[in-house]
N, C-alpha and C positions, 0 to 999 in steps of 0.2 A: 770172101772172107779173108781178112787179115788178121794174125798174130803181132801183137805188141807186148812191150816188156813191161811199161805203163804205162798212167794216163800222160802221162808229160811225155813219153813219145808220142801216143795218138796226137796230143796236140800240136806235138812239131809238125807232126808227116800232114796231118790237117792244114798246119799256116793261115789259120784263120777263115778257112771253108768251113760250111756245118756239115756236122760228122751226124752218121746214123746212133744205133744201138751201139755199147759195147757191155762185154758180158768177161766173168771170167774164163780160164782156161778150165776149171774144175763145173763150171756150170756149161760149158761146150762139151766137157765126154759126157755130164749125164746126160742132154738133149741129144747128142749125134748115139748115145745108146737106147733112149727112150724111144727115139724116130725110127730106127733101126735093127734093132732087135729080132724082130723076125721075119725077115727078110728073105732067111734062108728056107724056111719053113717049105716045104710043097705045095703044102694046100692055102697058101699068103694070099692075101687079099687085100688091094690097096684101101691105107684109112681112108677114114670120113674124115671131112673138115672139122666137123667137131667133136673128133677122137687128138685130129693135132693140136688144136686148138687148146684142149682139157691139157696135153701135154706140155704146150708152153705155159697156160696160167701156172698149172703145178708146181714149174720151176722158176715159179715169180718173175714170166718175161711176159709183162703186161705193159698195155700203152698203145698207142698209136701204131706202130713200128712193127706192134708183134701180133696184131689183129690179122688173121686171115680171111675175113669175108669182105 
């Protein structure tokens, strides 16, 4: 994962490769909160794929890119 300030830096550091996804920095803490959240819990149990999955459509990161199966 890489931080940019915009798209026009993605696009310099890019130089004309194709770039993946980019997302903002405000829709990156709600996914790395959503993902994550309980974590700490004791009795944690890793998600299903489609408990992740439901969490990225939620935050409108659909497409190819954001498919998990």
């Amino acid at each position: 994962m890489l931080v940019f300030r915009s798209e026009d830096h993605v696009a310099r550091w890019l130089a004309g490769r194709a770039g993946g996804a980019t997302i903002s920095i405000s829709t990156l803490a709600e996914l790395a909160e959503a993902w994550w959240w309980d974590r700490l819990d004791p009795s944690w149990q890793p998600h299903t794929l489609e408990h992740n999955q439901a969490i990225l459509d939620r935050l409108g990161l659909v497409g190819e890119f954001w498919r998990l199966d």
